[in-house]
Biopython code that builds the backbone (N, CA, C, O; Angstrom):
import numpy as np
from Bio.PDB.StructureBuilder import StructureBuilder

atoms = [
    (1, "UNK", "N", (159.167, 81.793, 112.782)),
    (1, "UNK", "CA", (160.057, 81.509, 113.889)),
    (1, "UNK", "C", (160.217, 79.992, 114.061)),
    (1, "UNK", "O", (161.306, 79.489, 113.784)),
    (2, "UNK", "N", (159.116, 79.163, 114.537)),
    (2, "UNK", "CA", (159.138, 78.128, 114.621)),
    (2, "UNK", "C", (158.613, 76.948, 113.538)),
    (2, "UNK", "O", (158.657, 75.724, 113.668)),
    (3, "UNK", "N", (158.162, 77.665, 112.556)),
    (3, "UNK", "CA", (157.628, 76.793, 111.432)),
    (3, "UNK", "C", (155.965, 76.861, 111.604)),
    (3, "UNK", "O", (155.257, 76.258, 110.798)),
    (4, "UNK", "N", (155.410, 77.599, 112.656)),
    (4, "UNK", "CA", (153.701, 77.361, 112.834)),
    (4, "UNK", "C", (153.489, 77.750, 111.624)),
    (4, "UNK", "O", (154.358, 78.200, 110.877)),
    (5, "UNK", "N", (152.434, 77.616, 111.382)),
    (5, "UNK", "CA", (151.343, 78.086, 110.010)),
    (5, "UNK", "C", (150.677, 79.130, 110.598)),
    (5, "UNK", "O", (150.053, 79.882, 109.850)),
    (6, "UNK", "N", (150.676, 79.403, 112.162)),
    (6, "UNK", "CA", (150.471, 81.222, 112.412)),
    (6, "UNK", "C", (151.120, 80.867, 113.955)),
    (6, "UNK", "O", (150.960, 80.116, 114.917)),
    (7, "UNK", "N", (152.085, 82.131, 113.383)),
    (7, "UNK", "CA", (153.171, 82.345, 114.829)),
    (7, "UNK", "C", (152.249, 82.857, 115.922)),
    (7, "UNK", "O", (151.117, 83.333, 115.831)),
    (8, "UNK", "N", (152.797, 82.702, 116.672)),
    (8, "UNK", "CA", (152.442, 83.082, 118.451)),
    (8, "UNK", "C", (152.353, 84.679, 118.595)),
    (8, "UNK", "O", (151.556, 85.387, 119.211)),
    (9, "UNK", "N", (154.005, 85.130, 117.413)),
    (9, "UNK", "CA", (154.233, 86.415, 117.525)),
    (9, "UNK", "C", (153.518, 86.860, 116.313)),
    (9, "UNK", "O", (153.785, 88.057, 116.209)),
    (10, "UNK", "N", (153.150, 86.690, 115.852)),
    (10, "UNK", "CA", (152.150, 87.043, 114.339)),
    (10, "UNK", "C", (150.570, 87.418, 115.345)),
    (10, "UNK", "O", (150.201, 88.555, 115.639)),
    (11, "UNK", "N", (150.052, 86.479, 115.615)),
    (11, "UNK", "CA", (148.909, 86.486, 116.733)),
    (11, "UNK", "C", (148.780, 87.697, 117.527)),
    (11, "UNK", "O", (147.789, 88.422, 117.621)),
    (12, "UNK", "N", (150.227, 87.852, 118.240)),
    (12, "UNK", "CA", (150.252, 88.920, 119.178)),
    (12, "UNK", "C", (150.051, 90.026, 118.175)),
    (12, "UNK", "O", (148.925, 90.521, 118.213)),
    (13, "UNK", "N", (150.831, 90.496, 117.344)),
    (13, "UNK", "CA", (150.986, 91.547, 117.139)),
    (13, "UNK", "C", (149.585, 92.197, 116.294)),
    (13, "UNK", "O", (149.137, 93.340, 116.210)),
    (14, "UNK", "N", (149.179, 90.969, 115.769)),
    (14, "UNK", "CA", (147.398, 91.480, 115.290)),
    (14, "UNK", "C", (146.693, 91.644, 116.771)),
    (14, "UNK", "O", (145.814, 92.474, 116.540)),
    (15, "UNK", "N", (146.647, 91.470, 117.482)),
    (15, "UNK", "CA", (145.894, 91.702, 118.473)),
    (15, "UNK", "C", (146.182, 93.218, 118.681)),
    (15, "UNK", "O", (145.448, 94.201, 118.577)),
    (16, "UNK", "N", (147.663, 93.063, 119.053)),
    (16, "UNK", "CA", (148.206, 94.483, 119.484)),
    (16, "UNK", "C", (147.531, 95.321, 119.133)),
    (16, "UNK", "O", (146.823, 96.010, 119.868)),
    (17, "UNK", "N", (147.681, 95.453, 117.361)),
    (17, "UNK", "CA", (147.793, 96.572, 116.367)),
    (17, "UNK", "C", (145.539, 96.613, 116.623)),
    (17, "UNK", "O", (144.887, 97.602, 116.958)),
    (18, "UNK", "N", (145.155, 95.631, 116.404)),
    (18, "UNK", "CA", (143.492, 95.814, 117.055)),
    (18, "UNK", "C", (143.274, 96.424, 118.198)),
    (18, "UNK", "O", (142.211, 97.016, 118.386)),
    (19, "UNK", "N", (144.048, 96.383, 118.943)),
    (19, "UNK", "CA", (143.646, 97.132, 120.711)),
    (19, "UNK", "C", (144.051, 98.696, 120.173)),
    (19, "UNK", "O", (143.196, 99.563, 119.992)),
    (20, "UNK", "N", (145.527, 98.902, 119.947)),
    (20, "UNK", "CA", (145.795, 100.103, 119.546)),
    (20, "UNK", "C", (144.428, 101.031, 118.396)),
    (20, "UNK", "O", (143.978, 102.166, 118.555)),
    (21, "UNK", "N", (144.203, 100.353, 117.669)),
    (21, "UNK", "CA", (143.261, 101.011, 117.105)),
    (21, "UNK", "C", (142.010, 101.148, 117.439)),
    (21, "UNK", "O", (141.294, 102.017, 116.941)),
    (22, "UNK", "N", (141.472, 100.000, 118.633)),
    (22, "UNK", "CA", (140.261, 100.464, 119.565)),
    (22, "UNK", "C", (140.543, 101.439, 120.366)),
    (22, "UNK", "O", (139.670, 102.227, 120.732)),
    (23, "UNK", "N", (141.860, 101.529, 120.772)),
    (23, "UNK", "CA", (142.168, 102.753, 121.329)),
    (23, "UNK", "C", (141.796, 104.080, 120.873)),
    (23, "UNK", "O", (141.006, 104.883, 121.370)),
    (24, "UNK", "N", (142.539, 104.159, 119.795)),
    (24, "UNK", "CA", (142.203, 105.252, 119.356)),
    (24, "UNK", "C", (140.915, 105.766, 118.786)),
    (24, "UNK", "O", (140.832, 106.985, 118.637)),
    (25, "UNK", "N", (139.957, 105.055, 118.466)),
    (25, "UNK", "CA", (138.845, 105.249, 118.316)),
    (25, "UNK", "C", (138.221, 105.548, 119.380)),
    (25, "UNK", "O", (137.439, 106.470, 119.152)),
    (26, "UNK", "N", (138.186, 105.057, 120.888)),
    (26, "UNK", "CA", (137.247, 105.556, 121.857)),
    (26, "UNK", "C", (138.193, 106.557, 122.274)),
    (26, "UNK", "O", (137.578, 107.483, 122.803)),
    (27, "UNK", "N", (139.410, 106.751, 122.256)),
    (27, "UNK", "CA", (139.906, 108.106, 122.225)),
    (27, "UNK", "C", (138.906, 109.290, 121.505)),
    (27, "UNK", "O", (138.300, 110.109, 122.195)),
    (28, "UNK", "N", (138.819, 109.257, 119.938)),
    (28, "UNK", "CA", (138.158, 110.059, 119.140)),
    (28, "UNK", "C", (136.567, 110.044, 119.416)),
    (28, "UNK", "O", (135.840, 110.921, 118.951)),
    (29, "UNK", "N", (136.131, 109.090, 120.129)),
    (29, "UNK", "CA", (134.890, 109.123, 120.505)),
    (29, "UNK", "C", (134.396, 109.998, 121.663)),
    (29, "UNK", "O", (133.280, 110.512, 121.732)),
    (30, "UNK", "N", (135.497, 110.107, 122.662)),
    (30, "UNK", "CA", (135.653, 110.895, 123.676)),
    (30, "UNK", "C", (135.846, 112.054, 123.668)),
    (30, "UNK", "O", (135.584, 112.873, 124.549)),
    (31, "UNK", "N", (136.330, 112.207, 122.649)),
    (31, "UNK", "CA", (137.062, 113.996, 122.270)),
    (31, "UNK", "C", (136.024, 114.644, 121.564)),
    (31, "UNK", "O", (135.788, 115.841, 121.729)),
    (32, "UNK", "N", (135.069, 113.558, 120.393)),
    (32, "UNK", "CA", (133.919, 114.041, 119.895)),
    (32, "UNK", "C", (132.853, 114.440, 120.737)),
    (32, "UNK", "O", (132.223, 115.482, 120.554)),
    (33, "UNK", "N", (132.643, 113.674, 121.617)),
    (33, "UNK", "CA", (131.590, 114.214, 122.876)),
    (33, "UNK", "C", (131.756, 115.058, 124.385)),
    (33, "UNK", "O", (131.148, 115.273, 125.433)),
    (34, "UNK", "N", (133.328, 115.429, 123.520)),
    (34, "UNK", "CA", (133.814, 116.871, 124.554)),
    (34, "UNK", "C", (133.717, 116.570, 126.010)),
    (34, "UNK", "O", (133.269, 117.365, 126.837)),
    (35, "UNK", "N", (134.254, 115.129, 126.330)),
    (35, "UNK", "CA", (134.772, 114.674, 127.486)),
    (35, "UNK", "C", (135.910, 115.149, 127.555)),
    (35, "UNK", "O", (136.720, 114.996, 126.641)),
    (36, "UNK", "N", (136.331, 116.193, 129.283)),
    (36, "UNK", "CA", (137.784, 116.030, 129.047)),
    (36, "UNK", "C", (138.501, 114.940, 129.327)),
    (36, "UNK", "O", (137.984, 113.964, 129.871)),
    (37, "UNK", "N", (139.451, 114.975, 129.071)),
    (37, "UNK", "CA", (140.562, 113.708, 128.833)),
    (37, "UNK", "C", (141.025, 113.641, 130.713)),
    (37, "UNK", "O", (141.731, 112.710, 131.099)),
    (38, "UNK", "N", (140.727, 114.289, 131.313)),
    (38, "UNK", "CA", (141.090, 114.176, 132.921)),
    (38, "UNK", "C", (139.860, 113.004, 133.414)),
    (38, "UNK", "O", (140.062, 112.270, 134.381)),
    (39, "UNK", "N", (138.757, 112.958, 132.721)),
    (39, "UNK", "CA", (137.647, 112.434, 132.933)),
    (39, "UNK", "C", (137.736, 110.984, 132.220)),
    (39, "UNK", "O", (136.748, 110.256, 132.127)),
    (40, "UNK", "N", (138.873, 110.674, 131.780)),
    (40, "UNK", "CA", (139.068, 109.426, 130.985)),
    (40, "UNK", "C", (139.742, 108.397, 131.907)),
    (40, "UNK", "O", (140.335, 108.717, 132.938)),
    (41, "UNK", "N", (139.592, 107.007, 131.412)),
    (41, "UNK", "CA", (140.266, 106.255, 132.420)),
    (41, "UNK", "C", (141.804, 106.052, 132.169)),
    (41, "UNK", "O", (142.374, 105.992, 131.080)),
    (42, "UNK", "N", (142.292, 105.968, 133.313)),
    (42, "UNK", "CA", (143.740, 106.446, 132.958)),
    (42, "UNK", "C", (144.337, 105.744, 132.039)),
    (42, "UNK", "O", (145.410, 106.204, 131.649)),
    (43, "UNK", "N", (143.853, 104.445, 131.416)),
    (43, "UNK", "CA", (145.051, 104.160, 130.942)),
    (43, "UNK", "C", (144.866, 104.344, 129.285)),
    (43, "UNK", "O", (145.643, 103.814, 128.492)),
    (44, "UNK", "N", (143.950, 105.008, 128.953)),
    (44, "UNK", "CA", (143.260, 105.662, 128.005)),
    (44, "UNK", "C", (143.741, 106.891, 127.331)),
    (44, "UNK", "O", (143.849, 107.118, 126.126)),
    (45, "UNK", "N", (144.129, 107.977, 128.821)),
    (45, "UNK", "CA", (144.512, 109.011, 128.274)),
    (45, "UNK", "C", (145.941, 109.087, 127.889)),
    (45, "UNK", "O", (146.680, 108.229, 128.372)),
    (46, "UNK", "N", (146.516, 110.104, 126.985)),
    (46, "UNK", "CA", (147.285, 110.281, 125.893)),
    (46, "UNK", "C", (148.234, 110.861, 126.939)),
    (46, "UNK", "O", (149.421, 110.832, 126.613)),
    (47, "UNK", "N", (147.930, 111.407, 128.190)),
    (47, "UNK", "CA", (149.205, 111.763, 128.998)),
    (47, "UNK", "C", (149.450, 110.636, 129.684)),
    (47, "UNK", "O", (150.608, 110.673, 130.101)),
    (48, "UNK", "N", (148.885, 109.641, 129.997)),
    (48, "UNK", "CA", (149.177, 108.246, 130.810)),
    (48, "UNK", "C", (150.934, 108.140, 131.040)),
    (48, "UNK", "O", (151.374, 108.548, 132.115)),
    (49, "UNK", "N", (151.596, 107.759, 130.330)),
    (49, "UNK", "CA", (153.062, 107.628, 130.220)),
    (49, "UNK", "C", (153.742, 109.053, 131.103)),
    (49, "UNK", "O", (154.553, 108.953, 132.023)),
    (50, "UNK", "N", (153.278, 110.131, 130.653)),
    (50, "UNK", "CA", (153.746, 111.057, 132.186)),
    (50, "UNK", "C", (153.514, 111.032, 133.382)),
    (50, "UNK", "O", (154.159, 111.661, 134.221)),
    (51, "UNK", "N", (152.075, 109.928, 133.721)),
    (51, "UNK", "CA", (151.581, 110.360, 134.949)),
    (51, "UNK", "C", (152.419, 109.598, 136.155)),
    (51, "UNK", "O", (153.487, 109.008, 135.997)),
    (52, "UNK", "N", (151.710, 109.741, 137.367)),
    (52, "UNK", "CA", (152.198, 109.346, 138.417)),
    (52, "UNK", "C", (152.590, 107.743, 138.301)),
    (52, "UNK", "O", (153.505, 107.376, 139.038)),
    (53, "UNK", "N", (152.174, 107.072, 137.714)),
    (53, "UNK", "CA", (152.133, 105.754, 137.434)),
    (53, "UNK", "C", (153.140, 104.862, 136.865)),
    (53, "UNK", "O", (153.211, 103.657, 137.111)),
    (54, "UNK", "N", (154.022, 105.608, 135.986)),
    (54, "UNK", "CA", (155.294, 104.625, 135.321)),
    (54, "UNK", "C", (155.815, 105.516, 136.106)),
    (54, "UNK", "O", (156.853, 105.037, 136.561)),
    (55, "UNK", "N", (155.556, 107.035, 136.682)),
    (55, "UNK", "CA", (157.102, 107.470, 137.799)),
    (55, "UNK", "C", (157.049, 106.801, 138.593)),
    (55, "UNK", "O", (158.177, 106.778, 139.088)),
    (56, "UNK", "N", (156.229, 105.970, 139.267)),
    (56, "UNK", "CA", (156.314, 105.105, 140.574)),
    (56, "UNK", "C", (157.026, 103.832, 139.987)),
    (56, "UNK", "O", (157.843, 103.425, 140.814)),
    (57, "UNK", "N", (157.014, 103.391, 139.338)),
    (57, "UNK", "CA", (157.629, 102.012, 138.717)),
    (57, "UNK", "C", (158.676, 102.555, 138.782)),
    (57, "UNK", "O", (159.230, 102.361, 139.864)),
    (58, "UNK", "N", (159.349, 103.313, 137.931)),
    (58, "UNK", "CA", (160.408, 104.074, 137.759)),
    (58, "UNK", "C", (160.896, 104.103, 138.792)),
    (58, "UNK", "O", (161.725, 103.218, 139.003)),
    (59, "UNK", "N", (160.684, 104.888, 139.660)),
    (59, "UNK", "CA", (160.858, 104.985, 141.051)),
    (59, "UNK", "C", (161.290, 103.688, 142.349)),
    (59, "UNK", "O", (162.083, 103.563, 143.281)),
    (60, "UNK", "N", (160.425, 103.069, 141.818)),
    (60, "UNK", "CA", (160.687, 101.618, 142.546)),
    (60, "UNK", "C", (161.631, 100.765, 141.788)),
    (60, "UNK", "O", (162.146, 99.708, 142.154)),
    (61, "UNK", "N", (161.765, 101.375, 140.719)),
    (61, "UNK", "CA", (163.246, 100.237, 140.354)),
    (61, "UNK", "C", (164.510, 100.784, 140.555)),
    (61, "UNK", "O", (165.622, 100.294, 140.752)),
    (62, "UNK", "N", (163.953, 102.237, 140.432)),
    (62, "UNK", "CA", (165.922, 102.552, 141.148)),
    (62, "UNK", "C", (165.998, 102.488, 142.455)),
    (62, "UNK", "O", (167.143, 102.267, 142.848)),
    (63, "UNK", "N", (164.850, 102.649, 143.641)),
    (63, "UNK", "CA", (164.900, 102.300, 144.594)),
    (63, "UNK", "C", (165.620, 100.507, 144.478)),
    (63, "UNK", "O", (166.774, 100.256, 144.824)),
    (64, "UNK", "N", (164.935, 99.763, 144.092)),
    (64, "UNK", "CA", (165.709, 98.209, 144.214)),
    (64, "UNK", "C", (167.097, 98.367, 143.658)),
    (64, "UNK", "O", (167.646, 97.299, 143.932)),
    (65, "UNK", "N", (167.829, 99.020, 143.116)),
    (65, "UNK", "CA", (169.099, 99.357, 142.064)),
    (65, "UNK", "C", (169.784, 99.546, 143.478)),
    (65, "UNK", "O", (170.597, 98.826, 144.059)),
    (66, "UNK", "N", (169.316, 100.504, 143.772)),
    (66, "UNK", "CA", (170.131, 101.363, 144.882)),
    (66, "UNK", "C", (170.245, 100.349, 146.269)),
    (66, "UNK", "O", (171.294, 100.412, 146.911)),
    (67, "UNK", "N", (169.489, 99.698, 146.587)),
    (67, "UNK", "CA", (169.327, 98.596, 147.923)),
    (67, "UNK", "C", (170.125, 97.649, 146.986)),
    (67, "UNK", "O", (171.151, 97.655, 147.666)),
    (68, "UNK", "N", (170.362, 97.025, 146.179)),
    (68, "UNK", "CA", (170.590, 95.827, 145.624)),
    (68, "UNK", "C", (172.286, 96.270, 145.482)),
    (68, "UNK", "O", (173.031, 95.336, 145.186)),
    (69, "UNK", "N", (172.791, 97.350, 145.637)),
    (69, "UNK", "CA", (173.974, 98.247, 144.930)),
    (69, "UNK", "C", (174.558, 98.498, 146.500)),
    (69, "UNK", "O", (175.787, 98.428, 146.529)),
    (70, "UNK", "N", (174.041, 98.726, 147.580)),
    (70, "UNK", "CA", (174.605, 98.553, 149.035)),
    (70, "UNK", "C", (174.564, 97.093, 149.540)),
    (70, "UNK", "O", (175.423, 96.605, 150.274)),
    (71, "UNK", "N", (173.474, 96.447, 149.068)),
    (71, "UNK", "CA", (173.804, 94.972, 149.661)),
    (71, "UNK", "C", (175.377, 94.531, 149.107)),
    (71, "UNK", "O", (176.108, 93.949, 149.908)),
    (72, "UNK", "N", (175.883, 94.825, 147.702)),
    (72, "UNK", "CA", (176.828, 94.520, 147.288)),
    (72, "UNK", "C", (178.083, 94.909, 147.724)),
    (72, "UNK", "O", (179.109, 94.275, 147.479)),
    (73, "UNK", "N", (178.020, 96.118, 148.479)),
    (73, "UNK", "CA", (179.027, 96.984, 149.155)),
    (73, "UNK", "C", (179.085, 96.196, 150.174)),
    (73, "UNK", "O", (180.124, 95.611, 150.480)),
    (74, "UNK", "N", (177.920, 96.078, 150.859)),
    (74, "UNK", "CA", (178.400, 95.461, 152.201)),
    (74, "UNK", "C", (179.358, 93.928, 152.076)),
    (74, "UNK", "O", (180.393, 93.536, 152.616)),
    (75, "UNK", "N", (178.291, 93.273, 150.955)),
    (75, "UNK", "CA", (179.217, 92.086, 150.772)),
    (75, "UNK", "C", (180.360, 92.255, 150.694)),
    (75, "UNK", "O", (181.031, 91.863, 151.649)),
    (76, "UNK", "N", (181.011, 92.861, 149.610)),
    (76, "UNK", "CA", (182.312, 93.376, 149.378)),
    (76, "UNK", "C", (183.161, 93.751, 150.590)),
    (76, "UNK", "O", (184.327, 93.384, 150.737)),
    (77, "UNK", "N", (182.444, 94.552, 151.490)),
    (77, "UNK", "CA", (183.182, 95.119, 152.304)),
    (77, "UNK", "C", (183.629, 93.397, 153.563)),
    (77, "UNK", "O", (184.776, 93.043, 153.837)),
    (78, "UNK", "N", (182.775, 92.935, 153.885)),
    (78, "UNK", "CA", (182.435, 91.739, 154.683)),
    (78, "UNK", "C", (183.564, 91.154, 154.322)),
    (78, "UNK", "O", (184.603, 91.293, 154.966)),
    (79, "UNK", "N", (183.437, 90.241, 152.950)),
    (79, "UNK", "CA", (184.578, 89.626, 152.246)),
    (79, "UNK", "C", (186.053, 90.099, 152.502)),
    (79, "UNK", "O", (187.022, 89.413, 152.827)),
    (80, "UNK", "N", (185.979, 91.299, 152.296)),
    (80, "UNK", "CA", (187.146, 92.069, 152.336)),
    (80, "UNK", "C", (187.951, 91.892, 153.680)),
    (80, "UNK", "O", (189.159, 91.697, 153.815)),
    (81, "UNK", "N", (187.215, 91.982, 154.399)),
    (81, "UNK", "CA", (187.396, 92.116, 156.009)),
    (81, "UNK", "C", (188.110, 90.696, 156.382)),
    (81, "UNK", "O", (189.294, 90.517, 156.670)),
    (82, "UNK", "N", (187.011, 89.696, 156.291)),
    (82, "UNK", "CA", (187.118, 88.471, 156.200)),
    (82, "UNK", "C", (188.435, 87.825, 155.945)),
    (82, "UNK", "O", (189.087, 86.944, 156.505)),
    (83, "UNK", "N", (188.584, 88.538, 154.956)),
    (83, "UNK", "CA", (190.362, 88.190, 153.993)),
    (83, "UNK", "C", (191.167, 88.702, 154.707)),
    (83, "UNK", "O", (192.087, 87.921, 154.948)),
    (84, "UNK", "N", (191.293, 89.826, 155.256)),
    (84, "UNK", "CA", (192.026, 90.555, 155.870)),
    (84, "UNK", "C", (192.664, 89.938, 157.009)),
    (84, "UNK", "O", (193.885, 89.879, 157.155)),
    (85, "UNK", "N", (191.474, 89.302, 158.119)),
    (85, "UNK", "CA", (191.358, 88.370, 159.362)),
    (85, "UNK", "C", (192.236, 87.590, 158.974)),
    (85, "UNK", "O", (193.442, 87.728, 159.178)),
    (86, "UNK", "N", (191.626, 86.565, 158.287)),
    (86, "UNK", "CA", (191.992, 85.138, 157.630)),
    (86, "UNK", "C", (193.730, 85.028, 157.633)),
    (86, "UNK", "O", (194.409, 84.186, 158.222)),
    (87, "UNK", "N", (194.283, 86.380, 156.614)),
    (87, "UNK", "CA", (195.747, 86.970, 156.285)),
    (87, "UNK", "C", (196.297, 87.217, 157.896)),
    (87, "UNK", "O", (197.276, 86.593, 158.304)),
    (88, "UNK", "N", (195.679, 88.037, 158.626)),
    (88, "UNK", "CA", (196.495, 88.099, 160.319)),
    (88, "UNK", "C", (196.437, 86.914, 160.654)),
    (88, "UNK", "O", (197.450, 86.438, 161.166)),
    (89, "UNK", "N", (195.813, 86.464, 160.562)),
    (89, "UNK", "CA", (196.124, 85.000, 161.483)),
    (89, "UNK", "C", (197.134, 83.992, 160.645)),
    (89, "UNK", "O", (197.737, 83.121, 161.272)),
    (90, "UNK", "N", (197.216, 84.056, 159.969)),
    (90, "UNK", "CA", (198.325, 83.222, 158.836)),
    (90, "UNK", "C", (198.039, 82.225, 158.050)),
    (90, "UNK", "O", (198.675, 81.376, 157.426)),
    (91, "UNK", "N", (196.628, 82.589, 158.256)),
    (91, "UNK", "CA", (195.617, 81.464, 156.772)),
    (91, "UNK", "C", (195.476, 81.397, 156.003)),
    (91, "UNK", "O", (194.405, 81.935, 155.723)),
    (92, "UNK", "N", (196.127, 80.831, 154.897)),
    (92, "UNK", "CA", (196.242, 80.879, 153.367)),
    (92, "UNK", "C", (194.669, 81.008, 152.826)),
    (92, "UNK", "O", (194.437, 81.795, 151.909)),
    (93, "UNK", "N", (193.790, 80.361, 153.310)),
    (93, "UNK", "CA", (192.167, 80.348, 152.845)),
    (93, "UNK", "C", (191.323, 80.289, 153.940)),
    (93, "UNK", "O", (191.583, 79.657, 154.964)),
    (94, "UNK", "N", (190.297, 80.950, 153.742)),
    (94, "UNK", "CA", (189.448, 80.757, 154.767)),
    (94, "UNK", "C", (187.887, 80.340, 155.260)),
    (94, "UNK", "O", (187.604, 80.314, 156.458)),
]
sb = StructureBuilder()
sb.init_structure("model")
sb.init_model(0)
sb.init_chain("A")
sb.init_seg("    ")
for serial, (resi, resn, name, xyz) in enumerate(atoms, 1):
    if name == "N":
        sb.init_residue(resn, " ", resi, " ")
    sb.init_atom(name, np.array(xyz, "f"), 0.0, 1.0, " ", f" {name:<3s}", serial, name[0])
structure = sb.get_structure()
């Protein structure tokens, strides 16, 4: 990318690919000693991505979508209004 002699993103992604595979090993370590996986820490277990946890993120970003998507209405509507006024009274700008 930048000419390093070891990228930033080279770095990351060995790390990555090391965590992922500690992962999965105390995964298989867990399953070998017939822990259930409810008994695992969440961000461990293999259902993680269904759980309550990215639906709340999820959740909270269309919540901000949706507030951020009426603030714009109102603006719109405000503006609109505004112009409208501005036009009765015989104001080229306002």
């Amino acid at each position: 990318m930048s000419g390093c002699a070891v990228c930033v993103y080279d770095l990351y992604e060995e790390s990555l690919s090391a965590y992922k595979a500690s992962v999965q090993s105390l995964r298989s370590a867990l399953t070998a000693s017939s822990i259930p996986e409810d008994e695992w820490p969440a961000h461990i277990r293999t259902t993680h991505m269904s759980s309550t946890g990215s639906g709340a993120v999820l959740s909270a970003f269309e919540e901000m979508e949706r507030a951020l998507e009426e603030k714009r209405a109102r603006r719109s509507a405000g503006e609109a209004e505004s112009s409208s006024v501005c036009s009765s009274v015989g104001l080229i700008e306002c």
